[in-house]
C-alpha positions in Angstrom: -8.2 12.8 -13.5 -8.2 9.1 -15.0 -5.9 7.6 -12.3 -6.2 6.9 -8.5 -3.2 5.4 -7.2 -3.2 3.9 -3.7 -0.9 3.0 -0.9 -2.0 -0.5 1.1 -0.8 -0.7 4.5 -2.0 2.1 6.4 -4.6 3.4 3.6 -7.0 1.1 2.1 -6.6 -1.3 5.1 -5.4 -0.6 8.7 -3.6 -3.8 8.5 0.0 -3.9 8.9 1.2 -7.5 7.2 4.5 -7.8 8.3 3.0 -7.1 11.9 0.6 -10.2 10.8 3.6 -11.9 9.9 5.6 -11.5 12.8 3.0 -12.4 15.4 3.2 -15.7 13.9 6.8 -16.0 14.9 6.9 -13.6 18.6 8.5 -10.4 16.4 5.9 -8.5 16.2 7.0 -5.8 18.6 10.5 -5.5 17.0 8.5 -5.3 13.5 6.3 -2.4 14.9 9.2 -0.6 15.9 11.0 -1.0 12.6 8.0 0.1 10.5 7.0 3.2 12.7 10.5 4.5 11.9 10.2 3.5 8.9 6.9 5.7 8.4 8.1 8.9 10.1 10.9 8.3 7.8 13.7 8.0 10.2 15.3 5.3 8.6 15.4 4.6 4.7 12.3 2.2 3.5 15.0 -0.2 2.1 16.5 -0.7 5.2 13.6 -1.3 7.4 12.0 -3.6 4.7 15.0 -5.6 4.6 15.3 -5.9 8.2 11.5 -6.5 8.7 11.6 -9.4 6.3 14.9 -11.1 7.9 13.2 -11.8 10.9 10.5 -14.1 9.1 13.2 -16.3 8.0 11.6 -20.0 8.6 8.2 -18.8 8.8 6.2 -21.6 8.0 4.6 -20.4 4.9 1.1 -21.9 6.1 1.6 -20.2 8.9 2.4 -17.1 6.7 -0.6 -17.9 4.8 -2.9 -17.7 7.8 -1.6 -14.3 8.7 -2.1 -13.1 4.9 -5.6 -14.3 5.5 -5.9 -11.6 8.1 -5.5 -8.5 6.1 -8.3 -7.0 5.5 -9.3 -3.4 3.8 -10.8 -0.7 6.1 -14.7 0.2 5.8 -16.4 1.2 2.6 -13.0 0.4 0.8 -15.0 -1.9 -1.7 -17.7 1.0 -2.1 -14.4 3.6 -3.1 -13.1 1.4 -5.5 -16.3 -0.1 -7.1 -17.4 3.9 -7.9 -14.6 4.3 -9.2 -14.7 1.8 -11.2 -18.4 2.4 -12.3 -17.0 6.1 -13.8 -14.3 4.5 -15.9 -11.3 6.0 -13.3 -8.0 3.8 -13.2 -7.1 2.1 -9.9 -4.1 0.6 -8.9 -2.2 -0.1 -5.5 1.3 0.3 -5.2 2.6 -1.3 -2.1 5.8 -1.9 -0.5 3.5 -4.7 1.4 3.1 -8.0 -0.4 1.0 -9.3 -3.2 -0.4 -12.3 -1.6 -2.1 -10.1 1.5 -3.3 -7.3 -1.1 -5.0 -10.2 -3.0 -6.9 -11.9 0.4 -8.2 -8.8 1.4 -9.6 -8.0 -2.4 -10.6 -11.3 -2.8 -12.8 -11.1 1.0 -14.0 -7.8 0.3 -15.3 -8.8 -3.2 -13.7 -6.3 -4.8 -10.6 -4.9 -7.3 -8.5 -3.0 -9.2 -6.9 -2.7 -12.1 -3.2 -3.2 -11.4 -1.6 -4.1 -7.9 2.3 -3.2 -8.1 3.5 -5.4 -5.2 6.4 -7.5 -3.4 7.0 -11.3 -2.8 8.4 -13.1 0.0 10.0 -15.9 -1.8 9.2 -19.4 -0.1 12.4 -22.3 -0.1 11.3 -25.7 1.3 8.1 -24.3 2.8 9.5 -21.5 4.8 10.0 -18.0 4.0 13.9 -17.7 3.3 13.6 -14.1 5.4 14.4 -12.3 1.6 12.3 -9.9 -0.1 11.9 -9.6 -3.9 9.7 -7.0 -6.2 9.2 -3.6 -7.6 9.1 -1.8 -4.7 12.3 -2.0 -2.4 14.4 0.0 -4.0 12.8 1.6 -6.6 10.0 4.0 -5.4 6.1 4.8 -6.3 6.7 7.7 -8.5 8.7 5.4 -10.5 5.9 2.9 -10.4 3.5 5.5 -11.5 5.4 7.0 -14.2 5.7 3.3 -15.4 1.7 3.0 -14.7 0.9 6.1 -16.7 2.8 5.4 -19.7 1.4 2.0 -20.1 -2.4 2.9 -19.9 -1.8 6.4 -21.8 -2.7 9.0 -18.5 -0.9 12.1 -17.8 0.7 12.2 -14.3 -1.0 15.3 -14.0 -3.8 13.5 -14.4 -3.9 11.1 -11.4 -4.5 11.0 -7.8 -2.1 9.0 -5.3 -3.7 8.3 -1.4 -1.1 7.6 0.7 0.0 8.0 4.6 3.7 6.9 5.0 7.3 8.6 4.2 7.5 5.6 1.2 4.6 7.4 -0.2 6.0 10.7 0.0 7.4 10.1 -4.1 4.0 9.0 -5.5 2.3 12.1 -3.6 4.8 14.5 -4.6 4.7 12.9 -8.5 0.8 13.0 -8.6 -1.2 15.7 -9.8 -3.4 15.8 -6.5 -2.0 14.6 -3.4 -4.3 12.7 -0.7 -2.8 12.0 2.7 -4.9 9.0 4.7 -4.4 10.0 8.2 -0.8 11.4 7.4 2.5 10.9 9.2 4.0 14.3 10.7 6.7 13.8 7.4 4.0 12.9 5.1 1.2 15.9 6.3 3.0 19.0 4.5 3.2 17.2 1.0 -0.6 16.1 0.8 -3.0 18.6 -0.9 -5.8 17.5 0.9 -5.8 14.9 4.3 -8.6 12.6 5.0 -9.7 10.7 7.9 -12.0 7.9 6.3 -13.0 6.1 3.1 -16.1 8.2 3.6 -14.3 11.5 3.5 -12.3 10.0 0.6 -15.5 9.3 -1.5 -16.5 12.9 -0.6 -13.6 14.5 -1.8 -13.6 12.4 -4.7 -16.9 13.8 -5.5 -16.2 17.4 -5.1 -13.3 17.2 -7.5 -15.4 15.5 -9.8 -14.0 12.4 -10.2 -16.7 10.4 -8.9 
């Protein structure tokens, strides 16, 4: 296996950015709410997206910046992806979160991959308009790993996708070996294998002789 695809929110970090977000505007509860359905998927990824990200509108974006700041990944994160790294394995995140909180936490943690398929809260006179733009709204992670695997030459049976939430579910059911981070009750019967830490991750990793 020559690709590891991950999920963001909820896998490599236990941050929840438009949680971060809304806390610097009083939603954060209503966000919570929105992205737990959204998770357990009782209501379609689009949607709750949509209606996450309306709720921002007139964010001050240094105010979004701070909360961007916040997001960090979970323990040992930088230790998965460096090994993987070190044995010549693909990484990439595919996120439904947003590229400029993916980048802080990389960039605090010292750490990388080699693509991060993300989306962008556009930014009108200083304030987030309350839209979201990017890959990954209505077009799904399987998609974005087909699109992934053609470009650097890998089999899909070739990779590995870590996930936890129902907007994984595609990526883990397109990828040859499913890994379920702490998985949803929806999520749980399509993983292969479930994990409860980036240690148990690297261990797995090892066993299957990818690391």
């Amino acid at each position: 296996m020559t690709l590891v695809a991950f999920d963001f929110d909820g896998t490599l970090s236990d941050s929840e950015m438009t949680v971060l977000l809304g806390q610097q505007c009083g939603v954060a509860d209503e966000m919570d709410r929105i992205t737990e359905a959204a998770m357990n998927d009782e209501i379609a990824y689009a949607e709750s997206l949509r209606k996450r990200c309306a709720l921002l509108d007139g964010l001050d974006n240094e105010q979004a910046e701070q909360a961007f700041k916040q997001v960090q990944l979970r323990p040992d994160t930088g230790d998965v992806l460096g090994s993987l790294t070190a044995e010549g394995v693909d990484t990439a995140i595919l996120t439904g979160g947003f590229e400029r909180g993916v980048n802080a936490a990389l960039t605090e943690a010292d750490t990388m991959v080699d693509t991060v398929v993300a989306n962008r809260l556009p930014v009108g006179d200083g304030e987030l308009t309350g839209e979201v733009a990017g890959p990954l709204i209505e077009g799904t992670k399987d998609d974005a790993l087909h699109v992934l695997c053609a470009a650097i030459g890998v089999d899909r049976s070739e990779t590995v996708a870590v996930g936890d939430g129902a907007n994984d579910l595609p990526m883990l059911e397109a990828a040859g070996l499913a890994v379920g981070f702490s998985p949803k009750p929806a999520v749980e019967p399509a993983c292969d294998v479930v994990v409860e830490s980036m240690d148990e991750l690297e261990t797995f990793l090892t066993s299957e002789g990818i690391l």
